[in-house]
LOFITOR-802810 format. One line per field, with one value per residue: residue number from 1; chain; z, y, x of N, C-alpha, C, CB in turn. Coordinates in nm, 2 decimals. Each point is the difference from the previous one (the first is absolute). Glycine has a CB too. Example, Ala and Ser with C-alpha at 12.3 -4.5 7.8 and 13.67 -1.06 7.14 Angstrom:
REM LOFITOR-802810
resi: c(1;2)
chain: c(A;A)
n.zz: c(0.78;-0.19)
n.yy: c(-0.57;0.23)
n.xx: c(1.32;0.15)
ca.zz: c(0.00;0.00)
ca.yy: c(0.12;0.11)
ca.xx: c(-0.09;0.09)
c.zz: c(0.00;0.08)
c.yy: c(0.12;0.11)
c.xx: c(0.09;-0.08)
cb.zz: c(0.12;-0.22)
cb.yy: c(-0.12;-0.06)
cb.xx: c(-0.19;0.12)
REM end
This chain:
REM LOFITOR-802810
resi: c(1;2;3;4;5;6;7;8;9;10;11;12;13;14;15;16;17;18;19;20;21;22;23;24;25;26;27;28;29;30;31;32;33;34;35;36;37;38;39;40;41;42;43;44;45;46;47;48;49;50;51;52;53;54;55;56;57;58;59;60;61;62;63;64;65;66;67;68;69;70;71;72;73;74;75;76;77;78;79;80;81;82;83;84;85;86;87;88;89;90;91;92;93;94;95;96;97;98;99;100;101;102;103;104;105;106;107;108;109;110;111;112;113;114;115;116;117;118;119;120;121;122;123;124;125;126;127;128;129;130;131;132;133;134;135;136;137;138;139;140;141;142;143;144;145;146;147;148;149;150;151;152;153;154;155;156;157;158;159;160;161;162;163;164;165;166;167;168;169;170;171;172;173;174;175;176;177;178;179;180;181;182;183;184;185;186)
chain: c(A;A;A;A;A;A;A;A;A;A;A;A;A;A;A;A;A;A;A;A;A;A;A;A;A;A;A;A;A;A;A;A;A;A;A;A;A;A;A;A;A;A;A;A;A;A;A;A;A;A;A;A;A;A;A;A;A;A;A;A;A;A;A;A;A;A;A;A;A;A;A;A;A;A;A;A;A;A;A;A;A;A;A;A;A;A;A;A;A;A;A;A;A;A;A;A;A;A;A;A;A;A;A;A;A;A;A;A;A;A;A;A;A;A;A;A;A;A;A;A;A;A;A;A;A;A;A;A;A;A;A;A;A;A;A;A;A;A;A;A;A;A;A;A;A;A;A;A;A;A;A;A;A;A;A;A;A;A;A;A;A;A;A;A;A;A;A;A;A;A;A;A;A;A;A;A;A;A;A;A;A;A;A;A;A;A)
n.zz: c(-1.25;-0.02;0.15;-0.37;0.05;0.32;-0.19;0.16;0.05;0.15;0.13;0.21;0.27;0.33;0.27;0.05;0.06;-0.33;-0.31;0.05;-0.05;-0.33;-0.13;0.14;-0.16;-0.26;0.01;0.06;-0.33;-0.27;0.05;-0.17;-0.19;0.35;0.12;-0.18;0.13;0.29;-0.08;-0.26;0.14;0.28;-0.15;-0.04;0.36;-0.04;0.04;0.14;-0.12;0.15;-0.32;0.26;-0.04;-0.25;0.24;0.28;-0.02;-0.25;0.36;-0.09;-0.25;0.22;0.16;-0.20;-0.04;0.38;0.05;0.28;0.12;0.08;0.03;0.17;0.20;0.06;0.38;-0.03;0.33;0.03;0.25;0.25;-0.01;0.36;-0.10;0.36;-0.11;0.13;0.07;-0.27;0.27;0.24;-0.18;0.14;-0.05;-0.13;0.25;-0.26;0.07;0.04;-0.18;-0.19;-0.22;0.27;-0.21;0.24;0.22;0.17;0.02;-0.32;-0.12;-0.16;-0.17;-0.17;-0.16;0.16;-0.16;-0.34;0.03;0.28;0.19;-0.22;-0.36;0.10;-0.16;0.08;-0.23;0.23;0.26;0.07;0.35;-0.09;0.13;0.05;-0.13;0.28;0.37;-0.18;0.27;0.11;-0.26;0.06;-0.27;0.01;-0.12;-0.05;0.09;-0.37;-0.11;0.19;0.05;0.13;0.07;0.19;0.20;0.14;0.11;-0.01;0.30;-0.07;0.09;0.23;0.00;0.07;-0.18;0.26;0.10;-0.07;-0.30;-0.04;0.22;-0.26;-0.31;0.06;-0.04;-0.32;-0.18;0.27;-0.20;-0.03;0.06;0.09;-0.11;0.18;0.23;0.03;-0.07;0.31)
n.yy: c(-0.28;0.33;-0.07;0.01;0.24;-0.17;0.09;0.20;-0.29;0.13;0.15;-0.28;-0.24;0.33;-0.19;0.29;0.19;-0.08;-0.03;0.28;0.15;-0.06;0.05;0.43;0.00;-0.12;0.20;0.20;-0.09;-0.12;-0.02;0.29;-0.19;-0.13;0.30;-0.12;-0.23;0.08;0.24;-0.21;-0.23;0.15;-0.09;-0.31;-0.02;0.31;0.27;0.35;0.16;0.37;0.07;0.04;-0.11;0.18;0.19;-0.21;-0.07;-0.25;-0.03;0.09;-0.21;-0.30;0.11;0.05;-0.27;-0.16;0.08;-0.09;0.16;-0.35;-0.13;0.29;-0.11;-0.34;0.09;-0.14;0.07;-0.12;0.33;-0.14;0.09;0.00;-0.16;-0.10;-0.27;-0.07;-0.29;0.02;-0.17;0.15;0.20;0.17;0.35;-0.09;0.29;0.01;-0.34;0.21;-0.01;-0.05;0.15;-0.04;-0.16;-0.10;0.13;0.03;-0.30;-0.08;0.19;0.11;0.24;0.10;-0.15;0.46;-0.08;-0.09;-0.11;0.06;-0.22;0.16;-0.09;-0.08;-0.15;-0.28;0.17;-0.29;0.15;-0.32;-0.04;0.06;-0.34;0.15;-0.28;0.05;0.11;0.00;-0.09;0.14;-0.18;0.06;-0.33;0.09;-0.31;0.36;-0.14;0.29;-0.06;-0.16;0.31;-0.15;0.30;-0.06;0.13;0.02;-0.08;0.29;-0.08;0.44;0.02;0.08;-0.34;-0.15;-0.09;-0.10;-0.10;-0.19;0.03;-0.05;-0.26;-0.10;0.01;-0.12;-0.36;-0.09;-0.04;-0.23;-0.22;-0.09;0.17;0.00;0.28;0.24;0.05;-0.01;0.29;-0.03)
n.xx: c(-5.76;-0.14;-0.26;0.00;-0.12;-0.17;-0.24;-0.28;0.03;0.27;-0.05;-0.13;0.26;0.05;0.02;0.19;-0.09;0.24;-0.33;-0.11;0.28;-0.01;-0.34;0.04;0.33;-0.12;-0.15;0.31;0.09;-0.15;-0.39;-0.07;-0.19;-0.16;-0.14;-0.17;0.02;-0.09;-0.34;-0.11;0.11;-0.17;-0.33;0.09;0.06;-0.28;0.25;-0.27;0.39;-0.19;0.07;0.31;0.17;-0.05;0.25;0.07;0.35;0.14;-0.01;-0.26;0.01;0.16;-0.17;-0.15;0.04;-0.14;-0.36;0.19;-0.27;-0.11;0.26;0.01;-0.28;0.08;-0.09;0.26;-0.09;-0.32;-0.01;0.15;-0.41;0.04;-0.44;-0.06;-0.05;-0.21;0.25;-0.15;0.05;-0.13;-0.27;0.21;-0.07;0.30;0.06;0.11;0.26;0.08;0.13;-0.21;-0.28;-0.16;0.07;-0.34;-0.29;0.23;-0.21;0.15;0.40;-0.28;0.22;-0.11;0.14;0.04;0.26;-0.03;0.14;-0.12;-0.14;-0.28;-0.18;-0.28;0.10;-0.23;-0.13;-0.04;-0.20;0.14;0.02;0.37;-0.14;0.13;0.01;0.09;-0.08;0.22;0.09;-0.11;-0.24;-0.35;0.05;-0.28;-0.16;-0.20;-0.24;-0.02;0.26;0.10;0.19;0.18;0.02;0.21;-0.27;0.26;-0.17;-0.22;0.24;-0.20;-0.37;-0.11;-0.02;0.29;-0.17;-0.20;0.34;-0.30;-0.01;0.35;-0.08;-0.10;0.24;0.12;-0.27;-0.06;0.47;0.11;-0.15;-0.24;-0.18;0.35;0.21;-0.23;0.24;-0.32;0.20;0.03)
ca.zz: c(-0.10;0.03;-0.03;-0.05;0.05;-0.02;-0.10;0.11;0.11;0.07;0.08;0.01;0.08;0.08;0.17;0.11;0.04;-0.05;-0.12;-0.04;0.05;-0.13;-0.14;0.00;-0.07;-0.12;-0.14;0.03;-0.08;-0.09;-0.02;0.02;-0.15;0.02;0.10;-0.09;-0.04;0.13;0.09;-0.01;0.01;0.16;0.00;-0.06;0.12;0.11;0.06;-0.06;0.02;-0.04;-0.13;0.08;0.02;-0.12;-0.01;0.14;0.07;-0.07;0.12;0.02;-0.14;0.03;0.09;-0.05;-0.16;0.05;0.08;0.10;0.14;0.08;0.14;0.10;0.09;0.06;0.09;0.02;0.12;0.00;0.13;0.09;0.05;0.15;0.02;0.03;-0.07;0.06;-0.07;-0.06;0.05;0.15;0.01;0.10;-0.06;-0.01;-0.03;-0.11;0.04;0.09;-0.08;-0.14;-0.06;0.02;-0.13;-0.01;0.14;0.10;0.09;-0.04;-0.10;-0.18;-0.05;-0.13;-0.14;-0.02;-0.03;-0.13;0.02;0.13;0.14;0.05;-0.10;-0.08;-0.17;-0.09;-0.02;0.03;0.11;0.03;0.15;0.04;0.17;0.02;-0.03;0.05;0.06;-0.04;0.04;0.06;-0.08;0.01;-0.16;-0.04;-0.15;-0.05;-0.04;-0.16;-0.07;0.03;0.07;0.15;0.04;0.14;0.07;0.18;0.15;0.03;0.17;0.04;0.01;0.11;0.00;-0.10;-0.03;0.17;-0.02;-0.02;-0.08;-0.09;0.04;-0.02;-0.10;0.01;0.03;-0.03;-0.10;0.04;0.02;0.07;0.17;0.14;0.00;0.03;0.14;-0.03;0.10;0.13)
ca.yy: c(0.00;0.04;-0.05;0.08;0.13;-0.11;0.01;0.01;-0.11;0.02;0.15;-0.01;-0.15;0.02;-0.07;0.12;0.16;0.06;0.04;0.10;0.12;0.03;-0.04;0.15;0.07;-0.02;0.11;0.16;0.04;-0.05;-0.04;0.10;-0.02;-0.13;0.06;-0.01;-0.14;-0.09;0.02;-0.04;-0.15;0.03;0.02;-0.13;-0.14;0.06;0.05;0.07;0.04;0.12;0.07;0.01;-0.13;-0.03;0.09;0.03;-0.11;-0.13;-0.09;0.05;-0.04;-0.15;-0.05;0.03;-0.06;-0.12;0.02;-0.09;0.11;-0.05;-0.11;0.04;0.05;-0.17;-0.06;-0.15;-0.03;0.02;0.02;-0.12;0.06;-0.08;0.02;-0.07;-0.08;-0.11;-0.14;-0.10;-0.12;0.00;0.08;0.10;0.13;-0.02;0.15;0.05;0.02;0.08;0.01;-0.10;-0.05;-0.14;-0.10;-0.12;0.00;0.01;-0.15;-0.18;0.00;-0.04;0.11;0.02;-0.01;0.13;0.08;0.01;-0.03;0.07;0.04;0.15;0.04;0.00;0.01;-0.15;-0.01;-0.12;0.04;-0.07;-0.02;-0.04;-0.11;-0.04;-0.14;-0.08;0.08;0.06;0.17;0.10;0.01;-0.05;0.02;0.04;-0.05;0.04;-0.16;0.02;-0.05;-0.10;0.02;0.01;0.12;-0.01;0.13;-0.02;-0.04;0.16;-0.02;0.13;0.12;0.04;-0.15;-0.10;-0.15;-0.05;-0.07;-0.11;-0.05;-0.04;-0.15;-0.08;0.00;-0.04;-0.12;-0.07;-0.02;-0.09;-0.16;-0.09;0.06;-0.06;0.08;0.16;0.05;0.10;0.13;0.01)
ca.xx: c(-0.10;-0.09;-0.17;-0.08;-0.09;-0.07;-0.07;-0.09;-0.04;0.06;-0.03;-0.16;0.02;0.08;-0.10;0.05;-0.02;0.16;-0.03;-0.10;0.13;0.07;-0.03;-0.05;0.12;0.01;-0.14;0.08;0.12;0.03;-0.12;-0.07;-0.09;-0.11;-0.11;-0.16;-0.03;-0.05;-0.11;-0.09;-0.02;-0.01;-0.17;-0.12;-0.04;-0.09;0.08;-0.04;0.12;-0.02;0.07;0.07;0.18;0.07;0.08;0.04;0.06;-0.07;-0.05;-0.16;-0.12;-0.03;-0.11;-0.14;-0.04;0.03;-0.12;0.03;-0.06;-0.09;0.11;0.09;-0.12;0.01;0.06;0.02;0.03;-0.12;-0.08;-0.04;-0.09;0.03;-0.16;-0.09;-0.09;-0.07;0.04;-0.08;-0.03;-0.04;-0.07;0.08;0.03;0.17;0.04;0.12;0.10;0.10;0.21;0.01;-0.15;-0.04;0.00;-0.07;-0.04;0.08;-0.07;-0.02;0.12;-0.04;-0.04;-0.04;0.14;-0.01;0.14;0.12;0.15;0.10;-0.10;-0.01;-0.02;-0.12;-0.02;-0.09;-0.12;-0.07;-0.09;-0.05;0.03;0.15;0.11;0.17;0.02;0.20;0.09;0.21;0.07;-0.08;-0.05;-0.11;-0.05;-0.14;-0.03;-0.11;-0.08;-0.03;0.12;0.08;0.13;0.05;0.08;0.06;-0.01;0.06;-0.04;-0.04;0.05;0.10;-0.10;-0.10;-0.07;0.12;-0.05;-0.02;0.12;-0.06;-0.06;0.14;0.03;-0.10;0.07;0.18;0.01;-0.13;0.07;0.12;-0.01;-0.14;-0.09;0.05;0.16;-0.01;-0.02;-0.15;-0.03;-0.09)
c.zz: c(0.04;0.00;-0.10;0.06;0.03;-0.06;0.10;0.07;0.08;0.11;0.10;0.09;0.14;0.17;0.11;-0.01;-0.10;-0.20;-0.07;-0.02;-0.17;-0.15;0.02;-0.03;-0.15;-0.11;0.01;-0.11;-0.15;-0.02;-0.03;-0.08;0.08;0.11;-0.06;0.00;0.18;0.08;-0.06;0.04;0.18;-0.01;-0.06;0.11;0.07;0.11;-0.05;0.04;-0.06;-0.10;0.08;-0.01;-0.10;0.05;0.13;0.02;-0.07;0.10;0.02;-0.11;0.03;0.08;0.02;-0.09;0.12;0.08;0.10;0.16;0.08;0.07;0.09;0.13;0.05;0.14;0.03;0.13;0.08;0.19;0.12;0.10;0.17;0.08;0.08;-0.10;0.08;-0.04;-0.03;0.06;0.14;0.02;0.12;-0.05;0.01;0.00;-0.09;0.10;0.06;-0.07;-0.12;-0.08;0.08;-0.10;0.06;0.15;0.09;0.07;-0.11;-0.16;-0.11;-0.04;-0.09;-0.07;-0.08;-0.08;-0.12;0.02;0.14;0.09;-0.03;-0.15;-0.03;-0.14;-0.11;-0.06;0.03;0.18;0.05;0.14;-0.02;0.16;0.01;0.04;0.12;0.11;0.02;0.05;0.06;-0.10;0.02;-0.16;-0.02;-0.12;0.03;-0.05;-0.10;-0.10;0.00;0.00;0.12;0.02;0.15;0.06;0.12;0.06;0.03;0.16;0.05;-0.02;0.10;0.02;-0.07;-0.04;0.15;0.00;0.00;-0.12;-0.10;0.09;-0.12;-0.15;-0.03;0.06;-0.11;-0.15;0.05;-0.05;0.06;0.08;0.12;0.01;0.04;0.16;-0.01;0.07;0.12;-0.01)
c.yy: c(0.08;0.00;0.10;0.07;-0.08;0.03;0.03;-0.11;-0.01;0.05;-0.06;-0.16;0.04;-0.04;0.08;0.12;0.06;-0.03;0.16;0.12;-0.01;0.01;0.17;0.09;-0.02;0.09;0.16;0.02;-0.06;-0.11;0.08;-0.02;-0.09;0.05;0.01;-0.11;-0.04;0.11;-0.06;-0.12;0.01;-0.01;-0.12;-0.12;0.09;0.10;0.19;0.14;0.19;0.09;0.10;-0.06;0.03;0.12;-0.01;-0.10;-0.18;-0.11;0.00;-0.04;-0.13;-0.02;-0.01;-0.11;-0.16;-0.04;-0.10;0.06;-0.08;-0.13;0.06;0.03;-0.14;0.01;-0.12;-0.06;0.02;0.07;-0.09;0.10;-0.10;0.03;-0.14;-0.04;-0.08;-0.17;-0.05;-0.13;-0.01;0.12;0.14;0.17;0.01;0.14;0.00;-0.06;0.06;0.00;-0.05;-0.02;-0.08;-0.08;-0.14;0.07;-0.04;-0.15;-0.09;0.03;-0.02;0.13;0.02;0.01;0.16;0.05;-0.11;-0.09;0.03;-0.05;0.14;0.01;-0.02;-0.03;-0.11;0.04;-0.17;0.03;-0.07;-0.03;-0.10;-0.09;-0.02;-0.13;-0.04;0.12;-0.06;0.06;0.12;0.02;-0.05;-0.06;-0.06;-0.10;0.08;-0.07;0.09;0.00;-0.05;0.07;-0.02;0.12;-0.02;0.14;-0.04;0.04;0.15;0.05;0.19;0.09;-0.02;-0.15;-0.09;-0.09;-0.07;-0.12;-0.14;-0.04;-0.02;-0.12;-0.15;-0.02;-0.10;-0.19;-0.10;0.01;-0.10;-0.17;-0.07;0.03;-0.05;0.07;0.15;-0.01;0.08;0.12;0.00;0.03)
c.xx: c(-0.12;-0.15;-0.05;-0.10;-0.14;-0.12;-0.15;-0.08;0.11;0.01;-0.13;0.02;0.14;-0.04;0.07;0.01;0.15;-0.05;-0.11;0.10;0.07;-0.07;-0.08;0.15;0.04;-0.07;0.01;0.09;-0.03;-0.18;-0.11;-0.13;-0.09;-0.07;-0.16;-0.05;-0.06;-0.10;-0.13;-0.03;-0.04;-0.20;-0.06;-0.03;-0.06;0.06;-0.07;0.13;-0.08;0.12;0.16;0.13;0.02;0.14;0.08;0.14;-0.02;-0.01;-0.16;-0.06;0.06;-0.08;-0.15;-0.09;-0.05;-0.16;-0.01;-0.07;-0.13;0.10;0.10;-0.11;-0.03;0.10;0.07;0.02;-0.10;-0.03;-0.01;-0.11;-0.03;-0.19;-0.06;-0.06;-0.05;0.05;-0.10;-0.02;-0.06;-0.13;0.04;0.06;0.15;0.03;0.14;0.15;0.08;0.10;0.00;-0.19;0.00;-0.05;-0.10;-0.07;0.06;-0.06;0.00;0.09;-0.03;0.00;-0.05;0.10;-0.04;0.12;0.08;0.12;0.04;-0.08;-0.03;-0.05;-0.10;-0.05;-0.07;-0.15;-0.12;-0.10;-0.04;0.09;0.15;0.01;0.10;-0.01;0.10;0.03;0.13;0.04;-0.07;-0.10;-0.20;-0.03;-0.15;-0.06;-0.16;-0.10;-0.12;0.08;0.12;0.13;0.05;0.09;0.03;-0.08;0.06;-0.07;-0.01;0.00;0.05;-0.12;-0.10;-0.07;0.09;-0.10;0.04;0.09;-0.05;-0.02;0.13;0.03;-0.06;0.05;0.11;-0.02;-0.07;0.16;0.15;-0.01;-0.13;-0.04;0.12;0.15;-0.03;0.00;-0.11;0.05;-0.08;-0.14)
cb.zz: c(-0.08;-0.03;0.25;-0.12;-0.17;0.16;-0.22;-0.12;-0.14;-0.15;-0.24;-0.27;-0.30;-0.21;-0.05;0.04;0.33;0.29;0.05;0.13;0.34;0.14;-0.06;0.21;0.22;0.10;0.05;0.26;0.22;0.04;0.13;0.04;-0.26;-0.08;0.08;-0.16;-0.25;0.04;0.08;-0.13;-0.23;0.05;-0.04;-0.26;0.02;-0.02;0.01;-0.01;-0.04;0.23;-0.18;0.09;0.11;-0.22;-0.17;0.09;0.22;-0.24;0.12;0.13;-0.22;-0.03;0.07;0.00;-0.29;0.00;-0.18;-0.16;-0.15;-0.15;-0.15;-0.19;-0.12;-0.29;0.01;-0.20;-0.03;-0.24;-0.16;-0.01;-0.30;0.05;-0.25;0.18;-0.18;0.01;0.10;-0.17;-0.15;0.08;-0.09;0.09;0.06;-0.14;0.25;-0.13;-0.10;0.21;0.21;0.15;-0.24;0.19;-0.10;-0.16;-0.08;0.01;0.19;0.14;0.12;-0.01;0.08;0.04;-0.09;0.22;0.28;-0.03;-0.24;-0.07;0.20;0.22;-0.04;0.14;0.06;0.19;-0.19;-0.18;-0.07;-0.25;0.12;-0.14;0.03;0.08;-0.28;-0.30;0.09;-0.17;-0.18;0.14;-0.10;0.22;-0.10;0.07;-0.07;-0.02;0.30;0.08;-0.04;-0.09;-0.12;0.03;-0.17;-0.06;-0.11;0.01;0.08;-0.23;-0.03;-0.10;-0.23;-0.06;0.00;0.12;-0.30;0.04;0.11;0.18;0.07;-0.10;0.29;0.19;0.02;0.12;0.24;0.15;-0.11;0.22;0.02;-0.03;-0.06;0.00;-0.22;-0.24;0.07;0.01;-0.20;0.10)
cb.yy: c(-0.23;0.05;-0.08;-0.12;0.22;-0.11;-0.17;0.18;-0.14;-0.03;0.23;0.17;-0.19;0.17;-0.30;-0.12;-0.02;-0.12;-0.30;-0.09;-0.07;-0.11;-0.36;-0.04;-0.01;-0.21;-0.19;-0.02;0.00;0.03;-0.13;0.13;0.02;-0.21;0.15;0.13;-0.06;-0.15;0.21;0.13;-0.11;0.22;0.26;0.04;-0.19;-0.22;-0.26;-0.13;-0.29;-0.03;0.05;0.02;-0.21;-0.10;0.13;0.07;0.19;0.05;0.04;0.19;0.20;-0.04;0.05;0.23;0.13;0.05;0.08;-0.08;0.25;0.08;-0.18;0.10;0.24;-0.14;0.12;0.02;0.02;-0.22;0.10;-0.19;0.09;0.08;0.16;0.10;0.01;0.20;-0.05;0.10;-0.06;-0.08;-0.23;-0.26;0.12;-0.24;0.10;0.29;-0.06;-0.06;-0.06;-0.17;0.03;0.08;0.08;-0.24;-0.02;0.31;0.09;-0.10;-0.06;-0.21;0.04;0.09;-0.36;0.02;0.14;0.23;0.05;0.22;-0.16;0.10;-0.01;0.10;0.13;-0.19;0.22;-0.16;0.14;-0.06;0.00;0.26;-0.13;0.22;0.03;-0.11;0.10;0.01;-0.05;0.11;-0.02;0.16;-0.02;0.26;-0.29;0.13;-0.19;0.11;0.09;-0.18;0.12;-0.24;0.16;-0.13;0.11;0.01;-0.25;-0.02;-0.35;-0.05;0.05;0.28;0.08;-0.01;-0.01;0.07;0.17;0.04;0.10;0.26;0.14;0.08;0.20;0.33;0.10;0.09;0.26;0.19;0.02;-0.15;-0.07;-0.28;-0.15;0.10;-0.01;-0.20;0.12;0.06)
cb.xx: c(0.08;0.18;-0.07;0.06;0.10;0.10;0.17;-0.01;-0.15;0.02;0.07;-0.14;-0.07;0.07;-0.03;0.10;-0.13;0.25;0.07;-0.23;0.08;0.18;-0.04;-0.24;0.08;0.04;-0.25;0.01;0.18;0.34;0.09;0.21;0.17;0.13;0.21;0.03;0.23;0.26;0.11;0.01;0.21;0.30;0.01;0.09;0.19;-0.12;0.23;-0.29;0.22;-0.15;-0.32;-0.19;0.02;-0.23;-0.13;-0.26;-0.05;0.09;0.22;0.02;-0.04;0.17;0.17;0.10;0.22;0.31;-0.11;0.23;0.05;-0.26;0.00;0.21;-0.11;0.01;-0.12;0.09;0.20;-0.05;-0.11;0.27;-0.08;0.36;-0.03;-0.02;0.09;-0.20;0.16;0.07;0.15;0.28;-0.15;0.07;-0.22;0.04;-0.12;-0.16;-0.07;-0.07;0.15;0.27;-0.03;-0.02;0.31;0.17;-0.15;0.06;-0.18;-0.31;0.13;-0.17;0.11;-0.18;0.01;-0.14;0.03;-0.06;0.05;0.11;0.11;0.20;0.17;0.03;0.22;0.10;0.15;0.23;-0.05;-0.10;-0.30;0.09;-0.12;0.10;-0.02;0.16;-0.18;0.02;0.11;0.18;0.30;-0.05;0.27;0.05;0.16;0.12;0.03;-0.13;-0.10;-0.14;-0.03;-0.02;-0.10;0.27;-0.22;0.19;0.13;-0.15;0.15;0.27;0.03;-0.04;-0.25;0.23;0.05;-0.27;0.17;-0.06;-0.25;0.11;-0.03;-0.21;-0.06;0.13;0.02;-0.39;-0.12;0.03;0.24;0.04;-0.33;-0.15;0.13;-0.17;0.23;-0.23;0.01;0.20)
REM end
């Protein structure tokens, strides 16, 4: 059975690179007459399609019409930024990382609720002091005492200034169980 011709909203609700390919081969052949239509409609959602295409290639006037060129410049795999800072909670000067971001203070393991989704992105806007709560594994987890998120970060034992093995003991103990059960650090 055969799909009907498709029409300019159609044209204009396209999402993959192969639809685009074929709904531009379409307007190349048997789609030739709706090229008019679909530029103006292209200009009325604001799309600014140069007089030009009408005659050019119909992949290049879909893409025109489709005006997708700024979201293709969006970054979705955001920058991991790796910067000195000063700790909000100790005051101490924190250097950069090195291999990995530094995401917290290495002496009293508190941070800023800076990052997003990734380590490194910068992307929260909250900015509030992150403590770390727990130690997981190799995990350091965190709650944000301005919007109460929790997040994970790892243990940062591989760079020029690690995290101090004390002040994770001291962590790792105070979550095991009652004062008298911890093993205190030296």
């Amino acid at each position: 059975m055969r799909r009907p011709p498709p029409g300019v909203a159609e044209l204009l609700a396209l999402e993959s690179r192969g639809e685009v390919k074929r709904g531009g081969a379409w307007l190349d052949g048997e789609g030739r007459g709706l090229r008019e239509a679909l530029v103006a409609e292209a200009r009325r959602r604001g799309a600014d399609v140069p007089e030009a295409l009408l005659e050019g290639p119909g992949k290049l006037l879909l893409r025109a019409c489709l005006d997708r060129a700024g979201e293709a410049q969006v970054r979705t795999n955001p920058l991991q930024r790796d910067e000195a800072f000063t700790c909000l909670a100790c005051g101490r000067e924190v250097p950069a990382g090195g291999r990995r971001p530094r995401d917290h203070c290495p002496w009293c393991l508190a941070g800023r609720h800076v990052d997003d989704r990734v380590p490194g992105d910068r992307a929260a806007t909250c900015g509030g002091l992150l403590r770390a709560v727990a130690v997981q594994g190799g995990d350091l987890l965190y709650r944000c005492e301005r919007c109460g998120v929790e997040r994970r970060n790892r243990v940062l034992d591989d760079l020029l200034v690690p995290d101090d093995p004390v002040a994770l003991a001291a962590l790792a103990g105070r979550a095991a169980g009652p004062p008298d059960d911890r093993v205190r650090p030296p």
